[in-house]
C-alpha positions as CSV (number, residue, x, y, z in Angstrom):
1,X,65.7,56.0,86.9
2,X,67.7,54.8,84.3
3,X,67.3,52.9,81.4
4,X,68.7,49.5,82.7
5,X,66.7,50.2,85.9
6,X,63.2,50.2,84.7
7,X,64.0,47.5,82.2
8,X,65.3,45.6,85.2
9,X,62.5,46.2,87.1
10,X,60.0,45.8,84.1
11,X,61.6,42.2,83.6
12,X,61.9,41.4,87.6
13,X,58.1,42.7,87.7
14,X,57.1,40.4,84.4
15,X,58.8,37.1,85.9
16,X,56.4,37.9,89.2
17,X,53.5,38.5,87.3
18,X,53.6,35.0,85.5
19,X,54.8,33.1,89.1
20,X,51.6,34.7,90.8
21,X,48.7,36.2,89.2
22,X,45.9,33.9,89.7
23,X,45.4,32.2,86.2
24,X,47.8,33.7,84.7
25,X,50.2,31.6,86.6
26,X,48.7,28.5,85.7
27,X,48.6,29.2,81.8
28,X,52.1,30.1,81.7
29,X,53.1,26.9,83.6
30,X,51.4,24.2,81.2
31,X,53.0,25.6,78.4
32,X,56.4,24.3,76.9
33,X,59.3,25.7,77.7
34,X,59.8,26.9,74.4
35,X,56.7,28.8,74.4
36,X,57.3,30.3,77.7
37,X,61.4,31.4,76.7
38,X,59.1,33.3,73.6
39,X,56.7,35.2,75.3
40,X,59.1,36.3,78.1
41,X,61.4,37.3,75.3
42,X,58.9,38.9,73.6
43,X,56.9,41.1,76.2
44,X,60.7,42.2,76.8
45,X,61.5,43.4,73.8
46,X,58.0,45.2,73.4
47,X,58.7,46.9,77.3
48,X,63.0,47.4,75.6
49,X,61.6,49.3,72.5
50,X,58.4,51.3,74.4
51,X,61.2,52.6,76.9
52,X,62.9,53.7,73.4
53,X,59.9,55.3,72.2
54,X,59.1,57.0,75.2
55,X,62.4,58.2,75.6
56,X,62.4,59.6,71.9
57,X,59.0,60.9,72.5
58,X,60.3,62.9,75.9
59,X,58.0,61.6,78.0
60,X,60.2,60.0,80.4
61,X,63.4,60.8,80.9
62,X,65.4,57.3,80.9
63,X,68.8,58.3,79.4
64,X,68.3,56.7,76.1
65,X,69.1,58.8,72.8
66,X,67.4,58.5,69.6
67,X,70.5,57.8,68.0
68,X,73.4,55.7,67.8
69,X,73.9,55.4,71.0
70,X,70.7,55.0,72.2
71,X,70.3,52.0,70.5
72,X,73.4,50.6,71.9
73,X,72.1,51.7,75.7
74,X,68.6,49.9,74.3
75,X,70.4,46.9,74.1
76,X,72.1,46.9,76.9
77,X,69.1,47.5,79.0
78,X,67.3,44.7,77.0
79,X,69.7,42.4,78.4
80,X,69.4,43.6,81.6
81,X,65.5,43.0,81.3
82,X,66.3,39.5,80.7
83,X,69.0,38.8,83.3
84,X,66.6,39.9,86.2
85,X,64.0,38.1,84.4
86,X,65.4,35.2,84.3
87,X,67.1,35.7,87.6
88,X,64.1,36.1,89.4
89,X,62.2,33.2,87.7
90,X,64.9,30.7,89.2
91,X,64.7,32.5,92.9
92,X,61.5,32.7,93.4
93,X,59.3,30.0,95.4
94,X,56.1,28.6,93.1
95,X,52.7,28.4,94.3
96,X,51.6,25.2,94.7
97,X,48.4,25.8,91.7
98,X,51.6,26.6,89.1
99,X,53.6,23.5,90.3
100,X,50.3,21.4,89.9
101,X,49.8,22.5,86.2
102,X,53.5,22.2,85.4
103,X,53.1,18.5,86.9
104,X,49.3,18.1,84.5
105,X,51.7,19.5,81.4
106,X,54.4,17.2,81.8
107,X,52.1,14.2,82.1
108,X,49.8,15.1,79.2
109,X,53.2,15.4,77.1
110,X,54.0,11.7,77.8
111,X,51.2,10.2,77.5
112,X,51.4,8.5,74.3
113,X,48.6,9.6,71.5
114,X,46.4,7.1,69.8
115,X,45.0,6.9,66.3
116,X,42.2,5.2,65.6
């Protein structure tokens, strides 16, 4: 598998995870958007730099040099963490629990706060 796969598949696997783990899916959905483009790109880059490290360390064999190179092919399979990420985010259905919290989000975010 190469380095672009398992990214891919680490980002395609990440976007499910958030859609349908009980809870899990829930929390993610009340949060901002904001919040939710940082932790996706941010569990990427950690799974973009472990395949890096595991690659350097021998472990696995993913394609990626510790050099030059490497780092180049590092980014490109970062960006191909976050394509299918994204990707699969848009295409799949949402369970009716994460719509609900989205729905409880967006209404706690308009309604207007009051000091007293």
């Amino acid at each position: 598998m190469t380095a672009n796969e398992l990214s891919a598949l680490a980002g395609i696997v990440l976007s499910l995870a958030f859609s349908y783990i009980p809870k899990a899916n829930t929390w993610f959905a009340a949060l901002a958007a904001e919040y939710k483009r940082l932790i996706m790109l941010g569990v990427l880059l950690a799974t973009a730099l472990a395949v890096y490290g595991i690659s350097c360390a021998g472990w696995f064999a993913t394609g990626i040099t510790c050099d030059q190179a490497g780092i180049t092919a590092l980014v490109q399979a970062f960006i191909a963490a976050l394509v299918a990420n994204q990707a699969t985010y848009l295409i799949t259905p949402q369970p009716s629990a994460v719509r609900e919290a989205r729905l409880e989000s967006r209404e706690v975010a308009l309604v207007p706060q009051v000091k007293e």
